[in-house]
N, CA, C and O atoms as CSV, one atom per row, in Angstrom:
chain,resi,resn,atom,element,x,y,z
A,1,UNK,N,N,44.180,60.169,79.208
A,1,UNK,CA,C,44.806,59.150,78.387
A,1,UNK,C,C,44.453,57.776,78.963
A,1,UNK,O,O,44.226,57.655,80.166
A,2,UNK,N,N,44.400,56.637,78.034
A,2,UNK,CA,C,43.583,55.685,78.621
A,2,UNK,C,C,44.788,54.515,79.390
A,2,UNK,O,O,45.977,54.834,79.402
A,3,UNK,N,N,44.466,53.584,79.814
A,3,UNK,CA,C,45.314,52.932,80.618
A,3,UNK,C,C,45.640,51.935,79.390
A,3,UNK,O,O,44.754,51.478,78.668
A,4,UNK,N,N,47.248,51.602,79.210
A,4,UNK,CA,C,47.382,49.987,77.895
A,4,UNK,C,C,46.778,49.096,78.436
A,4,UNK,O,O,46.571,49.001,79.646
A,5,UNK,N,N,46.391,48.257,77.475
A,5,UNK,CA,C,45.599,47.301,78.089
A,5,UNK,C,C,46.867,45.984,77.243
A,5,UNK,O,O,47.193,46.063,76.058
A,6,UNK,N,N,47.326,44.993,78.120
A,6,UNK,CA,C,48.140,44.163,78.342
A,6,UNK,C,C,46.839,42.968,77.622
A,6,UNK,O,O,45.709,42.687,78.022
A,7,UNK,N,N,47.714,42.446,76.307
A,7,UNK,CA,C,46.735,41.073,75.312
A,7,UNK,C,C,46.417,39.991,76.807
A,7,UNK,O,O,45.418,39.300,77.007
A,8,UNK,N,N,47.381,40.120,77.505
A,8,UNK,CA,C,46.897,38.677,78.549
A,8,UNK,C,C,45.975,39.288,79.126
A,8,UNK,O,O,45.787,38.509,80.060
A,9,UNK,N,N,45.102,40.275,79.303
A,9,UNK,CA,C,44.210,41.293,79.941
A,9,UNK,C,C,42.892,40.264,78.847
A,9,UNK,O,O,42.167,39.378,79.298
A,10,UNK,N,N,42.916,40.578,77.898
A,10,UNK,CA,C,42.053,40.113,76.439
A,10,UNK,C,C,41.960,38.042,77.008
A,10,UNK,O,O,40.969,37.369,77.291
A,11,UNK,N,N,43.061,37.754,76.973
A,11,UNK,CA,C,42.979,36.199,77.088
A,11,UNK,C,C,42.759,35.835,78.197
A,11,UNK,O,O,42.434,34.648,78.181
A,12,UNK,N,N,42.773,36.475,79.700
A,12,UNK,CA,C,42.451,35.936,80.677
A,12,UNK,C,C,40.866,35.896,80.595
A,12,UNK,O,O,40.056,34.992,80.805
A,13,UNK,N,N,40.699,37.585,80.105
A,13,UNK,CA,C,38.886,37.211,80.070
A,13,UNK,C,C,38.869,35.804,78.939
A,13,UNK,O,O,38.471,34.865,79.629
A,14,UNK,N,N,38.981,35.595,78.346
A,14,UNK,CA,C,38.706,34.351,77.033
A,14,UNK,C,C,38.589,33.325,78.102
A,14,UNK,O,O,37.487,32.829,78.336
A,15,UNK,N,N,39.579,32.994,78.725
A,15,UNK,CA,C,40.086,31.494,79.469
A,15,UNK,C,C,39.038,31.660,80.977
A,15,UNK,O,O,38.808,30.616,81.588
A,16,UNK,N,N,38.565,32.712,81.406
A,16,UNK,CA,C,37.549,33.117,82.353
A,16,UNK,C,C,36.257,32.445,81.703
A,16,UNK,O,O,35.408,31.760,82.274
A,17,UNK,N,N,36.298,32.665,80.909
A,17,UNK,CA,C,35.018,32.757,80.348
A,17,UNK,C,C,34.624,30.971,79.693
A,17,UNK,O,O,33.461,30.577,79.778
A,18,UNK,N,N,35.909,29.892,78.974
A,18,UNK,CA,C,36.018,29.042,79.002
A,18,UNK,C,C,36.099,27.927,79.960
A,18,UNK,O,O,36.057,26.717,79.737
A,19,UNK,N,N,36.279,28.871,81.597
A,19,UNK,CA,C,36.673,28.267,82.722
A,19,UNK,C,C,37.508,26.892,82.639
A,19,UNK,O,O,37.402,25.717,82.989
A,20,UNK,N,N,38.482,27.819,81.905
A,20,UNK,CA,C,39.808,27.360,81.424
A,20,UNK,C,C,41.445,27.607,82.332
A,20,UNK,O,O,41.803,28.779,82.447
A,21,UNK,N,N,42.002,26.937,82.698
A,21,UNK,CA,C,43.295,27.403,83.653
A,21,UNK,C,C,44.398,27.422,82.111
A,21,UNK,O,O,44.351,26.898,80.998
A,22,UNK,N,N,45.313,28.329,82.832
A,22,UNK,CA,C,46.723,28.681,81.790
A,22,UNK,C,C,47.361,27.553,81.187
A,22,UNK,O,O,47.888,27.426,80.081
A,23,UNK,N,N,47.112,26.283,82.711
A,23,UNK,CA,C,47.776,25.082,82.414
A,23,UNK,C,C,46.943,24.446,81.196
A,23,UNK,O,O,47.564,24.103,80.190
A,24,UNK,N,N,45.825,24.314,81.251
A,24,UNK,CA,C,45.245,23.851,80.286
A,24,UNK,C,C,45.566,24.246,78.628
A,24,UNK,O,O,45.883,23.608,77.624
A,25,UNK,N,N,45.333,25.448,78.910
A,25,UNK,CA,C,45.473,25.915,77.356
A,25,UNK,C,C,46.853,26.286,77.123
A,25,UNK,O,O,46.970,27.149,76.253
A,26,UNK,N,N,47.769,25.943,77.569
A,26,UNK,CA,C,49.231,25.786,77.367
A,26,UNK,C,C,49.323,24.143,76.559
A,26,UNK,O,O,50.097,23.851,75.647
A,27,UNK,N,N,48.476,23.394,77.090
A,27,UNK,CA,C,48.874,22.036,77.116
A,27,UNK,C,C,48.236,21.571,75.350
A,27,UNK,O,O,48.566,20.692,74.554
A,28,UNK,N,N,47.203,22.675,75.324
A,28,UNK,CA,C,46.294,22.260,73.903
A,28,UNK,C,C,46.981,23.405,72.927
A,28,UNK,O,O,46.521,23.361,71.786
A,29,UNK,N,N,48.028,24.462,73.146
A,29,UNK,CA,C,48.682,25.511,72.460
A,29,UNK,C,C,50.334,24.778,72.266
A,29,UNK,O,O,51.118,25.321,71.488
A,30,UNK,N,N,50.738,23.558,73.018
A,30,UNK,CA,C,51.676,22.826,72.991
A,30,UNK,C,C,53.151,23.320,73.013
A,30,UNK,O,O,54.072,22.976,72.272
A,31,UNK,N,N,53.150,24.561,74.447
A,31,UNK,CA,C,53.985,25.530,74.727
A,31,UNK,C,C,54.192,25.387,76.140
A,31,UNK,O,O,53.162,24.993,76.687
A,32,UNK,N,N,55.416,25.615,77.148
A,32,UNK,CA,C,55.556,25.863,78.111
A,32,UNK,C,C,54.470,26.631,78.735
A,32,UNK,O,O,53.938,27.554,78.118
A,33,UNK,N,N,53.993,26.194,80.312
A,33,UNK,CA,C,52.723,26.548,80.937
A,33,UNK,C,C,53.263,27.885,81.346
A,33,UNK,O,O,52.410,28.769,81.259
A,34,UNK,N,N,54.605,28.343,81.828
A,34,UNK,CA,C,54.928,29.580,81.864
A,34,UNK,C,C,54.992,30.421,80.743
A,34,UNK,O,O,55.462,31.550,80.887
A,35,UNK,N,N,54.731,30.174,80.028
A,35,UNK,CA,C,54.395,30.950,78.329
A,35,UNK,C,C,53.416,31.704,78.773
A,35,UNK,O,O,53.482,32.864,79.178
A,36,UNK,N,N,52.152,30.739,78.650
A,36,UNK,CA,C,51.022,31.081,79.168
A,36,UNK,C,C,50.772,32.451,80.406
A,36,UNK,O,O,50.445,33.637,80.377
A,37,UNK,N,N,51.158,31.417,81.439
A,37,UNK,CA,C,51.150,32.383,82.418
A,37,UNK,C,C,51.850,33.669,82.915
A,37,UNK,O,O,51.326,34.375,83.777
A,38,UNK,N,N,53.095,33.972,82.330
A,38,UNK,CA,C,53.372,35.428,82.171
A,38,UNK,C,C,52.833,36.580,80.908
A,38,UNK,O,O,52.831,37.793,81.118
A,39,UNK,N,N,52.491,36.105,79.893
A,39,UNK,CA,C,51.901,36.486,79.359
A,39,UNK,C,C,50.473,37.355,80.114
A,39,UNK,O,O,50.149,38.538,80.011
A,40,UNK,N,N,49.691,35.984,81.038
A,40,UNK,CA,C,48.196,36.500,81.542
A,40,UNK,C,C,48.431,37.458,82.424
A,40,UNK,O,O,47.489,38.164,82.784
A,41,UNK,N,N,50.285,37.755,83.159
A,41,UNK,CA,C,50.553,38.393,84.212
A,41,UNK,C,C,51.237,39.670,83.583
A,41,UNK,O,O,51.673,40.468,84.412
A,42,UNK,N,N,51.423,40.034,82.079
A,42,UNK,CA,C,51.285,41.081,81.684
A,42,UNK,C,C,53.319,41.273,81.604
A,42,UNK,O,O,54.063,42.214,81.328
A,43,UNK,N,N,53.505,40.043,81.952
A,43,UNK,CA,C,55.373,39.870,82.134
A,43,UNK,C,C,56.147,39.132,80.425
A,43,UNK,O,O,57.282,38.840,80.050
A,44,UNK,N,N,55.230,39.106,80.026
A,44,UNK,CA,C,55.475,38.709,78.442
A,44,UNK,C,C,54.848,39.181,77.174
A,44,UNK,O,O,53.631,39.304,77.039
A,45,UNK,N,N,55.728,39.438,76.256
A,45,UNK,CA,C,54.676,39.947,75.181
A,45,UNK,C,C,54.074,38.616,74.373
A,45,UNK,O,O,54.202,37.468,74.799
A,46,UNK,N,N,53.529,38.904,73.374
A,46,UNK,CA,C,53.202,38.038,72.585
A,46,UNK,C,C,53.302,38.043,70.993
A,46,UNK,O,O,52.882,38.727,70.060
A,47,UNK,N,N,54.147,36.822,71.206
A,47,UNK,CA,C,55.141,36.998,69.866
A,47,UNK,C,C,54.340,36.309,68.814
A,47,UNK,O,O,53.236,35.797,69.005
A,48,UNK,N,N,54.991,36.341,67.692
A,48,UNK,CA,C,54.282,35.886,66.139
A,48,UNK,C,C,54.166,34.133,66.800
A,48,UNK,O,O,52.992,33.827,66.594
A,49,UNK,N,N,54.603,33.392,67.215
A,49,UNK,CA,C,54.223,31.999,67.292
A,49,UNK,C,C,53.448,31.980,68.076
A,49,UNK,O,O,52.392,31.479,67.691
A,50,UNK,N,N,53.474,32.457,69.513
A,50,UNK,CA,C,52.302,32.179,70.080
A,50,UNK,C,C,50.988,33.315,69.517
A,50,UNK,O,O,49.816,32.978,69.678
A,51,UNK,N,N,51.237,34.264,69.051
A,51,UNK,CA,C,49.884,34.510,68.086
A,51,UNK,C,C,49.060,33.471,67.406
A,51,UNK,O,O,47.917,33.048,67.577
A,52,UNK,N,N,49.976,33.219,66.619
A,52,UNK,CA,C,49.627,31.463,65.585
A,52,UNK,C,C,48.704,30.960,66.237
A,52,UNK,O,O,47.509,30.920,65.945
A,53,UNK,N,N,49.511,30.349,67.613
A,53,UNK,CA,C,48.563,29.578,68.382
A,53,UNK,C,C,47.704,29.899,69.320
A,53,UNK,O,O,46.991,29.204,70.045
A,54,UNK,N,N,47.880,31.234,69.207
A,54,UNK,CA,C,46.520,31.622,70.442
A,54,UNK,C,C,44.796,31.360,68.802
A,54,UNK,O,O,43.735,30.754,68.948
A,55,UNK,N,N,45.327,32.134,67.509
A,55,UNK,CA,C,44.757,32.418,66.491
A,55,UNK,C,C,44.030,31.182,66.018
A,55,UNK,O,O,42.896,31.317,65.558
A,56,UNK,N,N,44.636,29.883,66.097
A,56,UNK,CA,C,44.619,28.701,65.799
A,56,UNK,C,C,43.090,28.402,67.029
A,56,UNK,O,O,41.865,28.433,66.920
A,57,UNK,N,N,43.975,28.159,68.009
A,57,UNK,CA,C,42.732,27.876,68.866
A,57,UNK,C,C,41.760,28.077,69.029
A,57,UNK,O,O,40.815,27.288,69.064
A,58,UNK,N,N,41.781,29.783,69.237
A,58,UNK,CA,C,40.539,30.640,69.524
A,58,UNK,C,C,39.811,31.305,68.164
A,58,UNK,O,O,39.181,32.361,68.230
A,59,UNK,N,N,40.013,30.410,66.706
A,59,UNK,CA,C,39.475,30.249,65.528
A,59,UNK,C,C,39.458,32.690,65.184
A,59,UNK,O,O,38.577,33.408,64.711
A,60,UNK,N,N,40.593,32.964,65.628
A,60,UNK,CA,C,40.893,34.299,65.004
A,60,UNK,C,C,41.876,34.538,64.359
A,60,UNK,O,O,42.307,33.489,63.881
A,61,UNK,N,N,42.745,35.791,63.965
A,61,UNK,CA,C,43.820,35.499,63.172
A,61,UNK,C,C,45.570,35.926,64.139
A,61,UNK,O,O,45.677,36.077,65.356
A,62,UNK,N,N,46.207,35.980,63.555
A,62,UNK,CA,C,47.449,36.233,64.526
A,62,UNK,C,C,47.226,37.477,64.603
A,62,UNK,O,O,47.157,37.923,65.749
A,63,UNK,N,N,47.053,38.380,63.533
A,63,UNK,CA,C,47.148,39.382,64.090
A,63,UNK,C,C,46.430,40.468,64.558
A,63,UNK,O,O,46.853,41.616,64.696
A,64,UNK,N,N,45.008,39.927,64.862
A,64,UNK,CA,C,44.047,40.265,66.072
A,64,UNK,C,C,45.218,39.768,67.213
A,64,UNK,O,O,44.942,40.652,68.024
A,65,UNK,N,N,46.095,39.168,67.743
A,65,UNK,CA,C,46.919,39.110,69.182
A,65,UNK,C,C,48.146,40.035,68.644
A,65,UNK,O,O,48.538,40.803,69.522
A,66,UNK,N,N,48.771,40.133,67.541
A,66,UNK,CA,C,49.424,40.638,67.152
A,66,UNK,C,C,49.262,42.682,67.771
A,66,UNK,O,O,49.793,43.482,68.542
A,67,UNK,N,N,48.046,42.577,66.652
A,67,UNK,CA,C,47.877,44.333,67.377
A,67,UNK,C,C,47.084,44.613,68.567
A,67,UNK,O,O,46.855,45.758,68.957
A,68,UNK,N,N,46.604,43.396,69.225
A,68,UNK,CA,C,46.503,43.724,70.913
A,68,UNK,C,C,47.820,43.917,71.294
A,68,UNK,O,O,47.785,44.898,72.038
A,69,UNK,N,N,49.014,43.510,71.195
A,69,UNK,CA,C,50.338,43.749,71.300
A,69,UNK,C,C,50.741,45.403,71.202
A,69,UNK,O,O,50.976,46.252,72.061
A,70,UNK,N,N,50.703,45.419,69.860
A,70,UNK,CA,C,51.097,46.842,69.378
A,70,UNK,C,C,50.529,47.602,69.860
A,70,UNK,O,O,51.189,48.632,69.996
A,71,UNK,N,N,49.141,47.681,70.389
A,71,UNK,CA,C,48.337,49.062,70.559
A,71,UNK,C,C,48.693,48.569,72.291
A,71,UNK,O,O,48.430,49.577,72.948
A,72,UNK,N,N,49.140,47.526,73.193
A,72,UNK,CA,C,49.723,48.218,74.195
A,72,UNK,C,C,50.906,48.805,74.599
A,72,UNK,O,O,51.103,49.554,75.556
A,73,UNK,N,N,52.223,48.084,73.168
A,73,UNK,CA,C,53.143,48.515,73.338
A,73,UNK,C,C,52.929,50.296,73.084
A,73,UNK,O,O,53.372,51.064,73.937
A,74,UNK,N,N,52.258,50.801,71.914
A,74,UNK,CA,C,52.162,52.254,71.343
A,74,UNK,C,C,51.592,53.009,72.644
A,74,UNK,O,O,52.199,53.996,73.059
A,75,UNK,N,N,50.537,52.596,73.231
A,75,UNK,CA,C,49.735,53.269,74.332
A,75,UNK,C,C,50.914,53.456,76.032
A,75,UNK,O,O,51.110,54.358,76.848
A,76,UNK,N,N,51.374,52.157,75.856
A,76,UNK,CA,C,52.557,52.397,76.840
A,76,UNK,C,C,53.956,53.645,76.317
A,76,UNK,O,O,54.672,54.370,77.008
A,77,UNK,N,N,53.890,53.472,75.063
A,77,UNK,CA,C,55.028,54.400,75.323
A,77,UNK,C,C,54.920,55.681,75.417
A,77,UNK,O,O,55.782,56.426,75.884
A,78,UNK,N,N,53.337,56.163,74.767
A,78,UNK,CA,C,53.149,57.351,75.267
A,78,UNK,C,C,52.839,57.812,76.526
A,78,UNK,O,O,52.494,58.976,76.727
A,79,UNK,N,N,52.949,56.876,77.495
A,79,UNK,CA,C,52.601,57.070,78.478
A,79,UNK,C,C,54.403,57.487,79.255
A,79,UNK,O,O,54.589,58.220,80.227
A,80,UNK,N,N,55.312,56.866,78.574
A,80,UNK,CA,C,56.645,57.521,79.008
A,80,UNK,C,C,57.047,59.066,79.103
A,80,UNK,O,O,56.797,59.822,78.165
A,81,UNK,N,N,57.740,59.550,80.382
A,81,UNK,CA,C,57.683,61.229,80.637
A,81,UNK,C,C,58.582,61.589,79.580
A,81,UNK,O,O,59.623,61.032,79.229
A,82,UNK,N,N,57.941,62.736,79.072
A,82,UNK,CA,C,59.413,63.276,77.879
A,82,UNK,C,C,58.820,62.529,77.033
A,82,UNK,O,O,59.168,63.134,76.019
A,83,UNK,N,N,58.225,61.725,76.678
A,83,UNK,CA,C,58.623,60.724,75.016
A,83,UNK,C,C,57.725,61.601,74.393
A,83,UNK,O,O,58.151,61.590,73.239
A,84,UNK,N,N,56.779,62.337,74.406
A,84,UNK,CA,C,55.810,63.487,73.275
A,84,UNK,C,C,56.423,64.727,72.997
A,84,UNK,O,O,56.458,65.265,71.890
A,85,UNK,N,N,56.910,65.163,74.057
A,85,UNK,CA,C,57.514,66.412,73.839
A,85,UNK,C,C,59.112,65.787,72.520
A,85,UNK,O,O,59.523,66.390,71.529
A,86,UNK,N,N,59.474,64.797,72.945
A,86,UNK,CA,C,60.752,64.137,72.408
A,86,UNK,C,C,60.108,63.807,70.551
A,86,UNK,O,O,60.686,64.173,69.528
A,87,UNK,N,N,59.013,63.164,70.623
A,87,UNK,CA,C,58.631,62.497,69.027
A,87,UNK,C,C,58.281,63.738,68.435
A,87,UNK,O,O,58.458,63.953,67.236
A,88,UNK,N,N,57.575,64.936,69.572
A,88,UNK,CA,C,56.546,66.070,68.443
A,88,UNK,C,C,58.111,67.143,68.128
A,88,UNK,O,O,58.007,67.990,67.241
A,89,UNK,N,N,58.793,67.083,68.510
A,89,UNK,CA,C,59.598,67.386,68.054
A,89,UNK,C,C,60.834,67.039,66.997
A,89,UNK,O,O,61.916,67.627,67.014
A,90,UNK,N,N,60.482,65.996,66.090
A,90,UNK,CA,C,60.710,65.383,65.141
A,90,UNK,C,C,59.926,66.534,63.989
A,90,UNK,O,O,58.823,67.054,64.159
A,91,UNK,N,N,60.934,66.758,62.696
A,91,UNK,CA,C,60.061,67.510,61.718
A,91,UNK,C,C,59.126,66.483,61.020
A,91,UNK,O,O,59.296,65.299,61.311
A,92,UNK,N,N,58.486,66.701,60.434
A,92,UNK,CA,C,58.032,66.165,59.192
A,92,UNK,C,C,58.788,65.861,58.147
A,92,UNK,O,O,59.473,66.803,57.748
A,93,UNK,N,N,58.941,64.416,57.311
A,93,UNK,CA,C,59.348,64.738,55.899
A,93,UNK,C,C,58.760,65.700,55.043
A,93,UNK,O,O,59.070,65.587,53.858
A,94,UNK,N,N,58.355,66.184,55.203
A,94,UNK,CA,C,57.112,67.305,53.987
A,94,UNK,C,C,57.983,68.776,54.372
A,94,UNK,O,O,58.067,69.701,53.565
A,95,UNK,N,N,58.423,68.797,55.346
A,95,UNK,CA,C,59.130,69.985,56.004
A,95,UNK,C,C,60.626,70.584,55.921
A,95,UNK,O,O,61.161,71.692,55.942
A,96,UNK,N,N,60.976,69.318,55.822
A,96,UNK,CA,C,62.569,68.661,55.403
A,96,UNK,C,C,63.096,69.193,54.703
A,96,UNK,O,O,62.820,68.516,53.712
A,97,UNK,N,N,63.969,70.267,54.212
A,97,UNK,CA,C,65.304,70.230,52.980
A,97,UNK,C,C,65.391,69.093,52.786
A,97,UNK,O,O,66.213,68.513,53.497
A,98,UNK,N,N,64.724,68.369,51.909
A,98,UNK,CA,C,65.519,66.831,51.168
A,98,UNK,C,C,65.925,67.333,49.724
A,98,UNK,O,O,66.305,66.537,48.865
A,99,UNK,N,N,65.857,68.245,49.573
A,99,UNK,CA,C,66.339,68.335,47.607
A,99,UNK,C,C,68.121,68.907,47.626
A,99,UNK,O,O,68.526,70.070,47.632
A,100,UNK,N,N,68.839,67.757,47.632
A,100,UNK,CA,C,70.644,68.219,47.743
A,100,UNK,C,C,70.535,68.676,46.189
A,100,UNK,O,O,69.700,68.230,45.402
A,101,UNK,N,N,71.389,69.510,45.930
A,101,UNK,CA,C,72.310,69.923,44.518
A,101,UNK,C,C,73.676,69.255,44.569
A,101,UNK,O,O,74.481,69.426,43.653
């Protein structure tokens, strides 16, 4: 199973690669520099506004940061003990008695 990969994982390479500091692109995203920087430290998610503005900047959409989000939140939770055995044991609707009289 593969390791989540944390969106500030995605933006540190970006800001590496811009040889760009957090402070900087906090200052041109017009957000607290600790925004920034827990985010790159994998201690914040990344919410619909700073999507906006990561999307804005880096000329992509929100929710290219949006489902870097989701696919680490989804990948992390399967990585929780018990949580597969816990979901695969959920029926199916298709399986379900749903027809009451």
């Amino acid at each position: 199973m593969r390791t989540p990969i944390h969106p500030g994982e995605i933006l540190a390479e970006e800001l590496e690669a811009l040889h760009m500091s957090a402070n900087q692109l906090s200052g041109y995203l017009k957000v607290p520099a600790n925004r920034i920087s827990q985010v790159l430290r994998g201690q914040r998610a990344v919410t619909a506004d700073t999507a906006r503005r990561l999307a804005r900047f880096f000329g992509t959409t929100p929710q290219y940061w949006m489902n870097l989000q989701m696919l680490f939140e989804i990948d992390r939770d399967r990585l929780e003990e018990g949580k597969e055995a816990e979901i695969g044991s959920i029926p199916r609707f298709d399986a379900v008695d749903h027809c009451r009289a």
